[in-house]
C-alpha positions in Angstrom: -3.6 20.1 19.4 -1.2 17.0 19.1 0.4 16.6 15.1 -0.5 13.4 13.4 1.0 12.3 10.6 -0.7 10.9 7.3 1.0 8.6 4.8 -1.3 6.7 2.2 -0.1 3.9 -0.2 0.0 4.6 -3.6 -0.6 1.5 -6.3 1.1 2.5 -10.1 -1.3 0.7 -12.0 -3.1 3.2 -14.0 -0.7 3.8 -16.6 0.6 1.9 -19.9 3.7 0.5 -18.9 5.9 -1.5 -21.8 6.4 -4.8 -19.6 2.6 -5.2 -19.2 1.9 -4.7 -22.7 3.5 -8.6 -23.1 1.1 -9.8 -21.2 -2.3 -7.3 -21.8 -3.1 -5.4 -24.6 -0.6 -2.7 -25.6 -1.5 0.4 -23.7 -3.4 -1.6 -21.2 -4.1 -0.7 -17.5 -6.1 -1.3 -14.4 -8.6 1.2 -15.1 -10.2 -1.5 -18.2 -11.2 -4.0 -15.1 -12.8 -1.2 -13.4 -14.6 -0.1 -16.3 -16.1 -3.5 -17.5 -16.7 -4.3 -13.7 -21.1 -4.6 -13.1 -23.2 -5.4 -10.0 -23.0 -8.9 -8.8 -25.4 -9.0 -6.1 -28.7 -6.6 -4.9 -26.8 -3.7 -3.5 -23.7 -4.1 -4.9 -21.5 -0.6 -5.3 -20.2 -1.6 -8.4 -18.8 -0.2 -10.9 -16.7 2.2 -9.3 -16.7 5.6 -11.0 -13.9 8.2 -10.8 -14.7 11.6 -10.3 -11.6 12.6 -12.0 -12.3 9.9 -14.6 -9.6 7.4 -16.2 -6.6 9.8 -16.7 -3.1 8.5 -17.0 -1.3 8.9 -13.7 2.3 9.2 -15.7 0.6 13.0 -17.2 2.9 15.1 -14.6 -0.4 17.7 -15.9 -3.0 14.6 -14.3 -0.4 13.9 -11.2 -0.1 17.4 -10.6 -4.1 17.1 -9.4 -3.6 14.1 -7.0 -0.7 16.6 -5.5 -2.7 19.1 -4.8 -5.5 17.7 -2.9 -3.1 15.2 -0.6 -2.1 19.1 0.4 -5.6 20.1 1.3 -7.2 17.1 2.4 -3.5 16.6 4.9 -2.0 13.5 3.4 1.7 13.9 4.1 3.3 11.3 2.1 2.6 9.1 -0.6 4.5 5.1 0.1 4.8 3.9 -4.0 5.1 0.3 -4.5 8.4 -0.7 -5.9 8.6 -3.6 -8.0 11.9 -4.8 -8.6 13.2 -8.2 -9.4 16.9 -8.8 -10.0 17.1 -6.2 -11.9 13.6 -5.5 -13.5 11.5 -2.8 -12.8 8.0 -2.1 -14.0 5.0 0.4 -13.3 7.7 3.3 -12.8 6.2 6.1 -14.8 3.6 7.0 -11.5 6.5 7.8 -9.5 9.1 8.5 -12.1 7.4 10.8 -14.5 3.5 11.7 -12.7 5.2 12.8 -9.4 8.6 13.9 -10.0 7.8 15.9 -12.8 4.5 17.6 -11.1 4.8 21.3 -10.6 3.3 20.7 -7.1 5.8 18.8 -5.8 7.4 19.8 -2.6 5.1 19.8 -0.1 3.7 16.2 0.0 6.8 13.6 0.9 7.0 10.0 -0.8 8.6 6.7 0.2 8.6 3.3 -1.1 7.0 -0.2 -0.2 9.2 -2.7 -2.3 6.7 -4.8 -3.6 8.5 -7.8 -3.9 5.4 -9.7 -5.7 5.3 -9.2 -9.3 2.0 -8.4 -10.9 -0.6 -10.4 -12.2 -0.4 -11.3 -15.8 -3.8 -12.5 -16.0 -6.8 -10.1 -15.1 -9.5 -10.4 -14.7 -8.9 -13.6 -12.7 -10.8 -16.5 -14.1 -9.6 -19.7 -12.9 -10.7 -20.2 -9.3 -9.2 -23.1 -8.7 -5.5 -21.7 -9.3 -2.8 -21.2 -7.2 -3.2 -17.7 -5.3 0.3 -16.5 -6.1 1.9 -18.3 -8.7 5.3 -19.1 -9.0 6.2 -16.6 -11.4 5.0 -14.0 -9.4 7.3 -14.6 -6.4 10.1 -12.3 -6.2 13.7 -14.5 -5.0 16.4 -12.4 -3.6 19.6 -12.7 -2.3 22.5 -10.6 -0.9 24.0 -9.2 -4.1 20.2 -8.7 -5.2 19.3 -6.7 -2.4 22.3 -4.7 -1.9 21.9 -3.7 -6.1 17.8 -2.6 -5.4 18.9 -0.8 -2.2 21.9 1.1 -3.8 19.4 1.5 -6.7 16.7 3.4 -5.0 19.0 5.1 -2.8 21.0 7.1 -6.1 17.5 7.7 -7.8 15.0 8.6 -4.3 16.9 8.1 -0.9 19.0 11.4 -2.4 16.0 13.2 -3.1 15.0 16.5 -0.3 11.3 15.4 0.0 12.0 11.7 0.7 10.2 10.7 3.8 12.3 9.8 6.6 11.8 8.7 9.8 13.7 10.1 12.8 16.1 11.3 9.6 16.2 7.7 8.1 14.5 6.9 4.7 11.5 5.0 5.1 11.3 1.9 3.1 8.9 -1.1 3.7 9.0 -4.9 2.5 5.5 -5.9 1.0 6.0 -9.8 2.0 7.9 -9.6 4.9 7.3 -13.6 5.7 8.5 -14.2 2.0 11.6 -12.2 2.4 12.6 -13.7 5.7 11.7 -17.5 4.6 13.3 -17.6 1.1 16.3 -15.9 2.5 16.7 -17.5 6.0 17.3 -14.9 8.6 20.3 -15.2 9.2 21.2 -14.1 5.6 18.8 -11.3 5.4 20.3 -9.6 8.2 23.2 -10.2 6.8 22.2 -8.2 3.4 20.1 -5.8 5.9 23.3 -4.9 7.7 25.6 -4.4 4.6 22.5 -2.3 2.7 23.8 0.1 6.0 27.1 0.1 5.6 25.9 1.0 1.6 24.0 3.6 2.5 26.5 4.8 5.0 29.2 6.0 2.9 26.4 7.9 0.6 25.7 9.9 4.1 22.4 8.3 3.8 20.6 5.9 6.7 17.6 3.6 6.2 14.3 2.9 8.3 13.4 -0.5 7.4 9.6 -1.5 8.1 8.1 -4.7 8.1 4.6 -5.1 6.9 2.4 -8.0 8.3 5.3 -10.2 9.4 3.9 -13.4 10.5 3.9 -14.6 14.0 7.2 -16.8 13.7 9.0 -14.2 12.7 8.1 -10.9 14.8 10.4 -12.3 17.6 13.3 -11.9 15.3 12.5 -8.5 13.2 14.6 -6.9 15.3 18.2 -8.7 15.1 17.2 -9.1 11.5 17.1 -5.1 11.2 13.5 -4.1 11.1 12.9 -0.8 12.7 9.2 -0.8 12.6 6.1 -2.8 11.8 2.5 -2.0 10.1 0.2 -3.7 7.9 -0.9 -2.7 4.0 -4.6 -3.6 3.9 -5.5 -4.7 7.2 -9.0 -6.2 7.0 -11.6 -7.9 6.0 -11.2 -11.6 7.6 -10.0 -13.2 4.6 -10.9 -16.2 5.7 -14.1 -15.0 6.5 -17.9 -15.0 5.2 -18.5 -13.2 1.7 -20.1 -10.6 3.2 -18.1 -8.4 6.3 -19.4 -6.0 8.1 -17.1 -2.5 7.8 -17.3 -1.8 11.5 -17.4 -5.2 12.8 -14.1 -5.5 10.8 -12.9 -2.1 11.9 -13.3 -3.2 15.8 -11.7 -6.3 15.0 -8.7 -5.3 13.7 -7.7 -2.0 15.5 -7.8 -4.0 19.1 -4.8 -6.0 17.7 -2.6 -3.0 17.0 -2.0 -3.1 20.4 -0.3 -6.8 19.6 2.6 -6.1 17.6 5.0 -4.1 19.7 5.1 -6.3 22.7 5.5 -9.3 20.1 8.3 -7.6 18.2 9.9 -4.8 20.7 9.2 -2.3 17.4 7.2 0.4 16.7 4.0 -0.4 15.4 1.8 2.0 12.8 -1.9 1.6 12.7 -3.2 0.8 8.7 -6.2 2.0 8.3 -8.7 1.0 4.9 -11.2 3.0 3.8 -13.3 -0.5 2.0 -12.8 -3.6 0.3 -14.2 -4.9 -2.8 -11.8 -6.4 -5.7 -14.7 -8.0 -7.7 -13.2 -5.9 -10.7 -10.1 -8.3 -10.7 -12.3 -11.6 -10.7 -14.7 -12.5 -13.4 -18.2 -12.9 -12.7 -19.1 -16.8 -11.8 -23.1 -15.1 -11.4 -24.5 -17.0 -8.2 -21.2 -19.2 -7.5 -18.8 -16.6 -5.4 -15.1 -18.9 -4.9 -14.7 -17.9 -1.2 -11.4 -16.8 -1.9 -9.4 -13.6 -3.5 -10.3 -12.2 -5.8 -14.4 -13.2 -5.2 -14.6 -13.0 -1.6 -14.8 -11.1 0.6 -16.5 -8.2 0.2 -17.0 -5.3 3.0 -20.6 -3.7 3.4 -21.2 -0.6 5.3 -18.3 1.3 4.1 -18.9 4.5 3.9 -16.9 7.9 4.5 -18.6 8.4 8.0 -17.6 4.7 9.2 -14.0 5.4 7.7 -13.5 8.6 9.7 -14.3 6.4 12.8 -11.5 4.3 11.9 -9.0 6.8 11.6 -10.0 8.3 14.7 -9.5 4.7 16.4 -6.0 4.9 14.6 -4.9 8.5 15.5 -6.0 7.5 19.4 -3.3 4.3 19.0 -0.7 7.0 17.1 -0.6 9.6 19.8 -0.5 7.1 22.9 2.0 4.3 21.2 3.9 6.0 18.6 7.7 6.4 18.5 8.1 7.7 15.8 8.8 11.7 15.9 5.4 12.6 14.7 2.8 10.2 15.6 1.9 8.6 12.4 -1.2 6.2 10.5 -0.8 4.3 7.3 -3.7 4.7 4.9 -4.8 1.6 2.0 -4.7 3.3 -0.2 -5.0 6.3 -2.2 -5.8 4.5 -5.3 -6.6 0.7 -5.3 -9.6 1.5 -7.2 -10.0 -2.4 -8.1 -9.9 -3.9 -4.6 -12.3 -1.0 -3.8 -10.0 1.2 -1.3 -9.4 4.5 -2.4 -9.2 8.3 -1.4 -9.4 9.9 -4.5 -13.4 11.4 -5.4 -15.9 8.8 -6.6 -19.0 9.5 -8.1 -20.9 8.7 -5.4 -19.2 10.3 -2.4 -17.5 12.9 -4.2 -14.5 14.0 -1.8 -15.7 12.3 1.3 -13.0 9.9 1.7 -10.8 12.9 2.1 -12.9 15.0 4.2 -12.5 12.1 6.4 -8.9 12.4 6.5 -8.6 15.7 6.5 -11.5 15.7 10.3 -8.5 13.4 11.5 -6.2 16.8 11.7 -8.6 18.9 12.7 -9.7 16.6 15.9 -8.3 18.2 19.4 
């Protein structure tokens, strides 16, 4: 039986963080939109309902729970997303406090996605007519910025013995790849790329640098810039696309252009695989007017746990024949993006059936 390897995504949203509180209610987090979130349409899967209920991911205690089942369900490694601009860092305590502190921790690696996108400061989105990232949101770089993130998260998680690596690199990934490369100009950000090396070089340390979702001008170029790899974050629906996807429609859509980005970019490339979509909870509710746009639209029937273990078994048939990576490996979106509606951790409704699905993944010859 061939090894595949599991990482899912992790969002840090679920906790009160001190920079949110200027912009939400003190003591605010993600889990009030999914609590105040109803049914918009016959059928509608909403609201979503944790089996686990609302608990505070920065509780090492609460933490200590999601630890346990990523070990029995075989999720190998958590990827946290980052944020970090010039300097300021928010939605830490997740990583910082929830997993570092957990008694189970050990056995289950973790990595991290620099999310270099700050979040929203309004939610749930009411305008629908406003920019889709707004300017304050957009995180700038530069050389002397990147070198200080990347010297940063080496001291504090690079050093760390249950840091994932890749081929004995540290994994780290770039949430907006094209934003990265345009804002710096490539030539620059291999520039930064190469001297974040010679950085992590003298700390005995090497980095595995992944691009997510790079767009087509740029996957010629990943390469020389210093990507070593390429995947996706959430991979479907069509955002461009109806209100209403169909899951496996989506599903056969997407995974037949894996086979895409490694003749584009000479890299490795690492199926993402999403369990649903559904981010109604972020918008508010225009009643019959749906904006065809994020956060409204679109929205994925036919996701289910059955339809998502077909999925993965598409991805884990791309892993074994195109990986080359040491362990053939599959991206997962995500464990907890409860308010975009894809998530592994127990629901009311299916109970533990997103992980069962993960967990058949392992156990198929």
């Amino acid at each position: 039986m061939s090894k595949i390897k599991v990482g899912a995504y992790y969002y840090p949203g679920w906790h009160p963080c001190r920079v949110r509180d200027a912009a939400f209610p003190r003591g605010w987090s993600e889990w009030e939109l999914l609590k105040s979130c109803q049914p918009r349409f016959e059928g509608h899967d909403q609201p979503k309902v944790p089996l686990w209920g609302c608990e505070n991911e920065a509780d090492p205690e609460v933490f200590d729970k999601k630890l346990q089942a990523a070990q029995s369900y075989g999720v190998d490694f958590f990827i946290f997303a980052s944020y970090w601009s010039r300097g300021k860092r928010l939605l830490e305590g997740a990583l910082k406090h929830g997993f570092m502190q957990s008694r189970s921790r050990g056995k289950t690696e973790f990595a991290l996605m620099w999310a270099n996108r700050m979040p929203r400061k309004v939610m749930p989105v009411k305008d629908a007519a406003a920019r889709l990232i707004a300017p304050t949101r957009l995180v700038y770089t530069d050389n002397e910025d990147f070198i200080a993130y990347i010297s940063h998260i080496a001291d504090n998680y690079f050093i760390q013995p249950d840091y994932y690596r890749v081929n004995g690199a540290c994994y780290l990934s770039i949430f907006d790849t094209a934003f990265f490369i345009r804002q710096m100009g490539s030539e620059a950000a291999e520039a930064a790329i190469r001297q974040a090396r010679e950085l992590l070089a003298q700390k005995s340390l090497k980095l595995h640098l992944a691009a997510i979702d790079p767009i087509p001008e740029h996957q010629p170029i990943l390469r020389q810039i210093g990507f070593n790899s390429v995947t996706h974050y959430v991979f479907l629906p069509d955002w461009s696309g109806p209100f209403h996807q169909d899951f496996n429609e989506c599903a056969r859509q997407k995974s037949a252009r894996w086979h895409d980005y490694q003749p584009a970019t000479g890299l490795p490339y690492v199926p993402s695989v999403t369990p649903n979509w559904d981010a109604s909870p972020r918008a508010v509710d225009y009643g019959r007017e749906k904006p065809g746009r994020y956060p409204w639209s679109p929205v994925l029937t036919g996701a289910c746990p059955e339809n998502f273990a077909g999925f993965l078994r598409e991805a884990r048939k791309f892993a074994l024949e195109h990986s080359k990576f040491a362990e053939p490996t599959i991206m997962i979106s995500s464990w907890n993006e409860w308010t975009e509606g894809h998530y592994l951790e127990p629901d009311s409704r299916h109970g533990f059936a997103w992980l069962e699905a993960v967990k058949s993944v392992h156990n198929d010859g």
